[in-house]
C-alpha positions as CSV (number, residue, x, y, z in Angstrom):
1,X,17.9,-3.1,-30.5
2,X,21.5,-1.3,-30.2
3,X,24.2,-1.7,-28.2
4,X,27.2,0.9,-28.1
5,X,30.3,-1.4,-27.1
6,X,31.6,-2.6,-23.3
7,X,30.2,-4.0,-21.1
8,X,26.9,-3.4,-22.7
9,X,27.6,-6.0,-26.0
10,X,28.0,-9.0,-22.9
11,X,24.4,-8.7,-22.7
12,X,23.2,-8.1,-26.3
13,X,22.4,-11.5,-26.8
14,X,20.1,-11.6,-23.8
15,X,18.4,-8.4,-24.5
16,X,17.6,-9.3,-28.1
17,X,16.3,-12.7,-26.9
18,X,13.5,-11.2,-24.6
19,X,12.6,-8.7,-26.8
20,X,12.1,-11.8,-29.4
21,X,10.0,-13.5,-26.8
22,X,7.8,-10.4,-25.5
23,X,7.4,-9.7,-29.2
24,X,8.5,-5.7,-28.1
25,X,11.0,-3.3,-27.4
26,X,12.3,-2.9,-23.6
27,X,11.0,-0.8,-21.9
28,X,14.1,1.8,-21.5
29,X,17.4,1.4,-22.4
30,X,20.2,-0.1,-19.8
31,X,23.3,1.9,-19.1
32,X,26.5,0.8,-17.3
33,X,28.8,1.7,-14.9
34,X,31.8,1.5,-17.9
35,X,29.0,4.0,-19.9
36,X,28.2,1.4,-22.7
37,X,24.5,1.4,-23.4
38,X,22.3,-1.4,-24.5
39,X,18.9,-0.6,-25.6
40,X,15.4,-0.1,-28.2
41,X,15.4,1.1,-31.3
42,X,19.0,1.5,-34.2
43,X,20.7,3.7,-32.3
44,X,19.2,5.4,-29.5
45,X,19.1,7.2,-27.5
46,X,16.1,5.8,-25.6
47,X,13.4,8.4,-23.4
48,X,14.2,6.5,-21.0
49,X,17.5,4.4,-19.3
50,X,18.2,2.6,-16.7
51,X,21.3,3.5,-15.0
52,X,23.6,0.2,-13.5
53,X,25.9,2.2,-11.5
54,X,27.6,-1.3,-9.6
55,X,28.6,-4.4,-10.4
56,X,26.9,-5.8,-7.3
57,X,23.5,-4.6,-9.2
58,X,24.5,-7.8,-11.0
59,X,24.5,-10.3,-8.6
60,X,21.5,-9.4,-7.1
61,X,19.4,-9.5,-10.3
62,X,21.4,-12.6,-11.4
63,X,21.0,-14.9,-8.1
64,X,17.7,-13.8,-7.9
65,X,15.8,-13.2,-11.5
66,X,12.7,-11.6,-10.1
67,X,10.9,-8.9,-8.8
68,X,13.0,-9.2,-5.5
69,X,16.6,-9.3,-7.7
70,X,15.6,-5.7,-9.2
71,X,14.2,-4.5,-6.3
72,X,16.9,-5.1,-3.5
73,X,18.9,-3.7,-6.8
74,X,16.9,-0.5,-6.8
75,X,16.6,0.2,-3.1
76,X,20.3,-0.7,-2.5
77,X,21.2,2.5,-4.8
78,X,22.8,0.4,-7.7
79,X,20.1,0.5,-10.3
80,X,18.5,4.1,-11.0
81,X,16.4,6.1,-13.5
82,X,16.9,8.9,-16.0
83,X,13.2,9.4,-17.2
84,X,9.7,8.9,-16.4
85,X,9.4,6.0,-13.6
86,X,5.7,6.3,-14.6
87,X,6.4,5.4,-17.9
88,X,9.3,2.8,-17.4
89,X,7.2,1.2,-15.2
90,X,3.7,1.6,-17.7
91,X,5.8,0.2,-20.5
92,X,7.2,-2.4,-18.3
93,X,4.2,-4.2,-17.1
94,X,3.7,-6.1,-20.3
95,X,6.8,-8.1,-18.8
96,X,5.2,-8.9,-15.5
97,X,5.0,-12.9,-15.3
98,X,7.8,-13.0,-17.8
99,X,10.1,-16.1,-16.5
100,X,14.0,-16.7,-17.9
101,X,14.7,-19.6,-19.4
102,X,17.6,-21.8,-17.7
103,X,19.4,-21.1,-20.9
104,X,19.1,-17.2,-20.4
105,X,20.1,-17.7,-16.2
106,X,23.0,-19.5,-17.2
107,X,24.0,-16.8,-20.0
108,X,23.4,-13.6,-17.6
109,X,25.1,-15.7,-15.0
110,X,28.4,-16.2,-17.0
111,X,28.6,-12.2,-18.4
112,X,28.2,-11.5,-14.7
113,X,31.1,-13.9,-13.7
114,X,33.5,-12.6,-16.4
115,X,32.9,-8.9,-15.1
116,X,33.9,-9.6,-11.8
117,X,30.7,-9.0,-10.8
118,X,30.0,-11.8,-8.3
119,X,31.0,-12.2,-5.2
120,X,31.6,-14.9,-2.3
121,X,29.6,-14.5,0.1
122,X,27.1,-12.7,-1.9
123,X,25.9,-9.2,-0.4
124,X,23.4,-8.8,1.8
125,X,19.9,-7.6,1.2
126,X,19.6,-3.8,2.0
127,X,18.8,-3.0,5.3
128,X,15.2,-2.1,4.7
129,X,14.5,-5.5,3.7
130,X,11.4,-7.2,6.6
131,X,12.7,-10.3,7.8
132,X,10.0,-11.8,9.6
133,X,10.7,-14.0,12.4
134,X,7.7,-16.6,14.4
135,X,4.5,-17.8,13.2
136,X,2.4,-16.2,10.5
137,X,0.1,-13.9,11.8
138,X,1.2,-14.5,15.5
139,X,0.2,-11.6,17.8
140,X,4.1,-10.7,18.0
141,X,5.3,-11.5,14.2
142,X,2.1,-9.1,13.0
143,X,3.4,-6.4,15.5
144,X,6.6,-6.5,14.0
145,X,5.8,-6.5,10.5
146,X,3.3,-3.7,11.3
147,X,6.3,-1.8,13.2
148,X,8.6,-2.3,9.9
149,X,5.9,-0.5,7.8
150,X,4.5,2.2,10.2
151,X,7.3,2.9,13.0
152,X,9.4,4.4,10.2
153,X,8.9,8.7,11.6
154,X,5.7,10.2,11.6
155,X,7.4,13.2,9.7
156,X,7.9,11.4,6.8
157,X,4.8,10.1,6.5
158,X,3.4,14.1,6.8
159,X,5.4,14.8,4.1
160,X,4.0,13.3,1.7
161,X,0.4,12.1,3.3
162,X,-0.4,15.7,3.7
163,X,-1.5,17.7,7.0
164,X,-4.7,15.1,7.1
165,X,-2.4,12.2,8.0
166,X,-4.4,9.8,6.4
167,X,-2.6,6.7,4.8
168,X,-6.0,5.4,3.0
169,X,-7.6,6.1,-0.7
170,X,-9.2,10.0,-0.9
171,X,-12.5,10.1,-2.1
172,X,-12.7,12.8,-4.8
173,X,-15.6,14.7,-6.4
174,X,-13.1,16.2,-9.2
175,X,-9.7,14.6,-10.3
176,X,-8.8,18.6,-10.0
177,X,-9.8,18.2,-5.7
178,X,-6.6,18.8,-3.8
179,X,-5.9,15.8,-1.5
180,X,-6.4,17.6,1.7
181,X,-10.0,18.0,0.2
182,X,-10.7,14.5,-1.3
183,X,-9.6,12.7,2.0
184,X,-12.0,15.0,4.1
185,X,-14.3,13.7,1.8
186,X,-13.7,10.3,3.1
187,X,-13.3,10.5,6.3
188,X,-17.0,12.0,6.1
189,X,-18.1,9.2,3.8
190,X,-17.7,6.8,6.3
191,X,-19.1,8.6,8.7
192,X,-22.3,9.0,6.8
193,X,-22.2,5.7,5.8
194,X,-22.4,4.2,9.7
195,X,-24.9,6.6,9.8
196,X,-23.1,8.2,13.9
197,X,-25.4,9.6,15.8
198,X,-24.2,11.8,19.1
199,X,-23.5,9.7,21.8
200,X,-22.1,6.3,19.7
201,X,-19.6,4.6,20.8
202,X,-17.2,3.5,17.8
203,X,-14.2,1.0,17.8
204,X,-11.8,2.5,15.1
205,X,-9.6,-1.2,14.2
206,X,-6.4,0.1,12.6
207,X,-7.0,3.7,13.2
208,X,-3.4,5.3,12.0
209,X,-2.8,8.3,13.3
210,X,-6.3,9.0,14.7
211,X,-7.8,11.3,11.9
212,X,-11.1,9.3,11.5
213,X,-11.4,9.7,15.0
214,X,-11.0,12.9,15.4
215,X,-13.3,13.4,12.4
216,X,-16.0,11.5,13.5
217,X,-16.1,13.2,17.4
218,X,-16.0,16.4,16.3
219,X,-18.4,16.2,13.2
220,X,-20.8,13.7,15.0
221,X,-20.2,13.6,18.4
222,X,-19.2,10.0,19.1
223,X,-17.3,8.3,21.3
224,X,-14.4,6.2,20.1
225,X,-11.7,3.8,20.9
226,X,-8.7,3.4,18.5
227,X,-6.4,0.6,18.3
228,X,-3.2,0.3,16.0
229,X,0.1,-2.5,16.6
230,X,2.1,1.0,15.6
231,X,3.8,2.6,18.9
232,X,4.4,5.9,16.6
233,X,1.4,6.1,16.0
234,X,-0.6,6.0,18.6
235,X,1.8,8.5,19.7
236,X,0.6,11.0,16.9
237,X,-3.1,10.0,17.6
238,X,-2.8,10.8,20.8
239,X,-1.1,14.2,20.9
240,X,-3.5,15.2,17.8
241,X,-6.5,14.3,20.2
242,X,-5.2,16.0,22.8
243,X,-4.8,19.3,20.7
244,X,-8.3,19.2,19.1
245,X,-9.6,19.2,23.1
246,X,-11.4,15.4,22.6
247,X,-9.4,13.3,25.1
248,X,-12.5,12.7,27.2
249,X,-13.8,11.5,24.1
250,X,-11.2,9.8,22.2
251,X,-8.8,6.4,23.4
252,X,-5.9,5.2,21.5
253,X,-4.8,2.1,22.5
254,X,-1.6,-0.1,21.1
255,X,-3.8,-3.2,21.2
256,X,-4.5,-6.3,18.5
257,X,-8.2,-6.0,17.4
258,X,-8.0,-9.6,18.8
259,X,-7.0,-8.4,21.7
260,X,-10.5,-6.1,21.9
261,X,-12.6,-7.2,24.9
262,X,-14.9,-4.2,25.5
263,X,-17.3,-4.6,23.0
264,X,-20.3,-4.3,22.1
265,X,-20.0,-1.0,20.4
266,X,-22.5,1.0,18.2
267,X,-20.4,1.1,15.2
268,X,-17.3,-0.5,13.9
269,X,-14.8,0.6,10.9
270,X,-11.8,-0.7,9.6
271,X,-9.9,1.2,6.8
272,X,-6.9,-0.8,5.1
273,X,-6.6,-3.0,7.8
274,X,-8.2,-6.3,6.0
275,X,-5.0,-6.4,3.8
276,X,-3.0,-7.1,6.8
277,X,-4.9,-10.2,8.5
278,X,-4.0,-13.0,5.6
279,X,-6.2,-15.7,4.2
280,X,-5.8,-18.0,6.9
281,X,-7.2,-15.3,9.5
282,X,-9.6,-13.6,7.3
283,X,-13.2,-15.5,8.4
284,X,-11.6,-15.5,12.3
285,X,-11.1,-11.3,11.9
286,X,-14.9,-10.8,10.3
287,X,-16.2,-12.9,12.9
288,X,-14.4,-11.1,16.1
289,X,-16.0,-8.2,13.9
290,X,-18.8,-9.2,14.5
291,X,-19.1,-10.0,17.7
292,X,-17.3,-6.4,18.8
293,X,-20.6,-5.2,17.1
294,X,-23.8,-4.8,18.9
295,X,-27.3,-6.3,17.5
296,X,-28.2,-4.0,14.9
297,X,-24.8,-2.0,14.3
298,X,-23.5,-1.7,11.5
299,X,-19.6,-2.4,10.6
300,X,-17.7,-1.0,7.0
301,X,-14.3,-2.8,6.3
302,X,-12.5,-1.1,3.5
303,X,-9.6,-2.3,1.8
304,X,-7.5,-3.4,-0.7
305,X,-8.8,-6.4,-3.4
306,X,-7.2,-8.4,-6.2
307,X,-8.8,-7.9,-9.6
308,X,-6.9,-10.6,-11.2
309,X,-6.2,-13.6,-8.9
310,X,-2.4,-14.2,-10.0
311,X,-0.1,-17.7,-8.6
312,X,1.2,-16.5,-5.0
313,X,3.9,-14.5,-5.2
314,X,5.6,-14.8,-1.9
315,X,9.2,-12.7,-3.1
316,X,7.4,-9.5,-4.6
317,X,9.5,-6.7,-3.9
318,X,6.0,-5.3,-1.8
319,X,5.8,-8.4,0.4
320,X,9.9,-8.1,1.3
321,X,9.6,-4.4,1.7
322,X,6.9,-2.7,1.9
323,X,4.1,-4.4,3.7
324,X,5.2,-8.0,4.7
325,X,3.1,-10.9,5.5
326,X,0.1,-8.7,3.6
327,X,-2.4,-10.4,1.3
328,X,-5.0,-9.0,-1.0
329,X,-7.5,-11.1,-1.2
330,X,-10.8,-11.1,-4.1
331,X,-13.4,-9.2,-3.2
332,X,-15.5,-12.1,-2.9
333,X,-13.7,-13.9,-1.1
334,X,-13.7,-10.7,1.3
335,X,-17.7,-10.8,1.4
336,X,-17.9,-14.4,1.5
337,X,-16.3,-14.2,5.2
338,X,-18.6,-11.5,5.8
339,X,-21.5,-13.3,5.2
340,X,-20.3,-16.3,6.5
341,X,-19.7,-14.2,10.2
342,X,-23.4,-13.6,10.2
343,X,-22.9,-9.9,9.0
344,X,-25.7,-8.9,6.3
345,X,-24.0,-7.0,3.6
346,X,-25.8,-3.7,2.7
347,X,-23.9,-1.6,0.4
348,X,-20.3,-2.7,-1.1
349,X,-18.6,0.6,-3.5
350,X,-15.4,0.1,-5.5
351,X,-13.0,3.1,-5.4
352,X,-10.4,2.2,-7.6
353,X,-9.8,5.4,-9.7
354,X,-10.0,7.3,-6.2
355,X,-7.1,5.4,-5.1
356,X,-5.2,5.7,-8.2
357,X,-5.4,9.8,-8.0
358,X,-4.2,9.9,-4.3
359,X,-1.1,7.9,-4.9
360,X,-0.1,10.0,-7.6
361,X,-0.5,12.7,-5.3
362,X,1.6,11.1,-2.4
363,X,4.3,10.5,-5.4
364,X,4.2,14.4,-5.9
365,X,4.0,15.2,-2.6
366,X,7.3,12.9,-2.0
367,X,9.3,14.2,-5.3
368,X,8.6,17.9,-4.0
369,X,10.6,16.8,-0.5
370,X,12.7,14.1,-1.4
371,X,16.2,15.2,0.3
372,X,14.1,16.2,3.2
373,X,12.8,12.3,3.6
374,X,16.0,11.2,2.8
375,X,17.7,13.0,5.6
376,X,15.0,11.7,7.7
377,X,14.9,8.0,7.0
378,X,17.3,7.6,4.8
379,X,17.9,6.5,0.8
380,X,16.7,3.3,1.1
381,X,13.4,3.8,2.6
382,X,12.7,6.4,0.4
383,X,13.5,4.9,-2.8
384,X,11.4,2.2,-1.1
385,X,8.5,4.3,-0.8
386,X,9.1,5.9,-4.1
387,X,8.6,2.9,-6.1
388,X,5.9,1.4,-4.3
389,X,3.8,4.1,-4.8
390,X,3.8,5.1,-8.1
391,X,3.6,1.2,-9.1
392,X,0.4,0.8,-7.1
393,X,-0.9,3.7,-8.7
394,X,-0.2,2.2,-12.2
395,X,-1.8,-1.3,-11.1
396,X,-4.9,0.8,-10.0
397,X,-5.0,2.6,-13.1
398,X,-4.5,-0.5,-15.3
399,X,-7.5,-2.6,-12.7
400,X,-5.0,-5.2,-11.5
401,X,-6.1,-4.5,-8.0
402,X,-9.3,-2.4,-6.2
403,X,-10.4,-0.8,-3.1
404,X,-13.9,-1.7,-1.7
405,X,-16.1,0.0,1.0
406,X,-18.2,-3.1,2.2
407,X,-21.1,-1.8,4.7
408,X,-22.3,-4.5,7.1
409,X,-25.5,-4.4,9.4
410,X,-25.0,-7.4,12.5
411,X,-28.6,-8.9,13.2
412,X,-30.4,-9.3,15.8
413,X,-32.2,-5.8,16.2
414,X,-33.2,-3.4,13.3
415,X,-30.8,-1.5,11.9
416,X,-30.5,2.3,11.1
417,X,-30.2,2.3,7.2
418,X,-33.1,4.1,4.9
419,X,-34.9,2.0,2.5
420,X,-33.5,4.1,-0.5
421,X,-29.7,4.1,-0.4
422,X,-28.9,7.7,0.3
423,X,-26.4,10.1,-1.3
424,X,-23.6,9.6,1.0
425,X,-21.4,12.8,-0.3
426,X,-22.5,15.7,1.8
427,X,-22.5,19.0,-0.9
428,X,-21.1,21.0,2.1
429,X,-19.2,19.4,4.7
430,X,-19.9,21.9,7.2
431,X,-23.4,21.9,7.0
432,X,-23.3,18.2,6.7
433,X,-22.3,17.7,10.2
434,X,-23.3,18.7,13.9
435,X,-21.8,19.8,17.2
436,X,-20.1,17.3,19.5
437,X,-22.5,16.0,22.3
């Protein structure tokens, strides 16, 4: 470890203690706001550093020592990056879990106090920050965490989503694919999967901004129903049925799938929409599943699953600022609700390397237009957005969490599916599909 001088040597001690404890070198070096620079190695200087351009970086990270310190740190603009966030981040996951000791708290707290670095009152989270108000998983508390997430501008999502608009893992044949390819793909898995046949009627729970839809009418000629909590995007869904000449086919409605009381229908997807209901509402959301379903349907719930079942973290910088009130749950914990909804599970597929790939292509696609999406949602959500995504496409990579497509055929009349499992990716998309009834 080195340390050049400044403000830097106030936190020497610190530094050299983790790295003693974590048996390793930090990740990057830290730089401050006086330019003194603490960091790996004799002498630097490091591939990467971490750039503490205000003291108020300080009190953040010192009145709150986790994830939710650094990352109100990070969004705020006070803590940045001159490297590889990739690698920063790859290096840094050997320290995820890592706990100060009250020893360390009291010494970080102290260097902070002697800089002038803390303040009464303290400052105030960044703006971006979800503060949750009401019940968990009320109707009206999971409309307004789903607004924080999704109401943000539908032209910030396109730019880095891509002209498909879909805000889901692709499905790729070739990590070469282009994403406007891969989530095609996708979109025409599932489809396959519920085996549509012209005339269907599907209920779309969580449907975004209407691309599976769309897909499935045109390609299959069903009819479907759409519901999303997001007012901007039902919006989109809308306009983009409209154009594509399928409103007579097509409803979006701003509805809770709890709220749902037209069912039965033929066929029933949800995709990433299972992270959002929470442990304590998981059987109740497979069971209303169910019932939307009629006797012999089939449903496919796809979503995000926990690998490694950690202690609940409720102040991870995702839960205060990306998607709040979300839970992953383990996969079979997921199918266990399933089954215990009367559902027959028929064909469960892990995508995780699929879902790796498309973040890293989101990442891209945001680093290409970055001062566009700041000048459309500002700094804050972007660096939001930023970090998010190229961590959850490091904690797919590493297998800390998965994405499943769970296929489910509701008794009570014979179902559609072959008695070999068929090859669900269609060679040629086009010739794959058929003409709208």
């Amino acid at each position: 470890m080195y340390s050049t001088g400044g403000i830097a040597d106030k936190f020497a001690k610190l530094v050299a203690g983790v790295e003693e404890r974590v048996d390793g070198p930090l990740p990057a070096a830290v730089r401050f706001w006086d330019g003194s620079e603490v960091g790996p190695g004799e002498s630097g200087p490091a591939e990467d550093t971490i750039i503490v351009r205000d003291p108020r970086a300080l009190q953040y990270a010192v009145m709150r020592p986790d994830q939710l310190g650094i990352g109100r740190a990070w969004v705020a603009g006070d803590v940045d990056l001159d490297g590889d966030l990739y690698r920063v981040m790859s290096k840094g996951s050997r320290l995820y879990g890592f706990q100060f000791t009250l020893g360390e708290k009291v010494r970080a707290f102290l260097a902070a106090v002697s800089l002038g670095a803390i303040k009464i009152p303290p400052p105030k989270p960044p703006e971006a920050e979800a503060r949750p108000q009401g019940r968990l998983h009320s109707l009206g508390r999971d409309r307004d965490v789903i607004s924080h997430h999704y109401d943000v501008s539908n032209d910030f999502y396109r730019m880095f989503l891509g002209p498909t608009m879909v805000y889901s893992c692709a499905y790729f044949a070739d990590p070469a694919d282009t994403l406007e390819a891969a989530q095609e793909r996708k979109l025409d898995v599932i489809c396959r999967k519920l085996h549509l046949e012209p005339g269907e009627r599907m209920l779309d729970i969580g449907c975004g901004w209407g691309s599976l839809l769309i897909h499935a009418a045109r390609n299959y000629g069903v009819r479907g129903v759409g519901v999303t909590l997001s007012e901007e995007q039902a919006e989109y869904a809308r306009a983009a049925i409209r154009e594509a000449g399928l409103s007579d086919s097509l409803e979006v409605r701003v509805q809770d799938y709890r709220e749902v009381s037209d069912g039965p229908y033929d066929k029933v997807v949800s995709v990433g929409m299972y992270e959002h209901v929470g442990a304590s509402q998981l059987d109740r959301y497979m069971e209303i599943t169910r019932d939307l379903v009629r006797p012999g349907g089939l449903a496919l719930h796809h979503g995000i699953c926990q690998i490694h079942r950690d202690e609940d973290m409720p102040n991870t910088f995702i839960q205060r600022y990306v998607f709040p009130d979300g839970e992953l749950h383990p996969v079979n914990q997921v199918i266990a609700a399933l089954e215990r909804s009367g559902q027959e599970l028929r064909d469960a597929e892990s995508m995780r390397e699929h879902y790796a790939l498309t973040l890293r292509h989101w990442v891209a696609n945001l680093d290409a237009r970055r001062d566009e999406a700041i000048t459309e949602v500002g700094e804050e959500r972007e660096r939001v957005w930023r970090l998010y995504m190229a961590a959850s496409a490091l904690a797919f990579e590493r297998g800390d969490v998965s994405i499943f497509q769970l296929l489910a055929a509701v008794p009570g009349d014979r179902h559609q599916l072959e008695l070999a499992r068929p090859r669900y990716v269609a060679d040629d998309l086009e010739s794959a599909t058929i003409e709208p009834a």
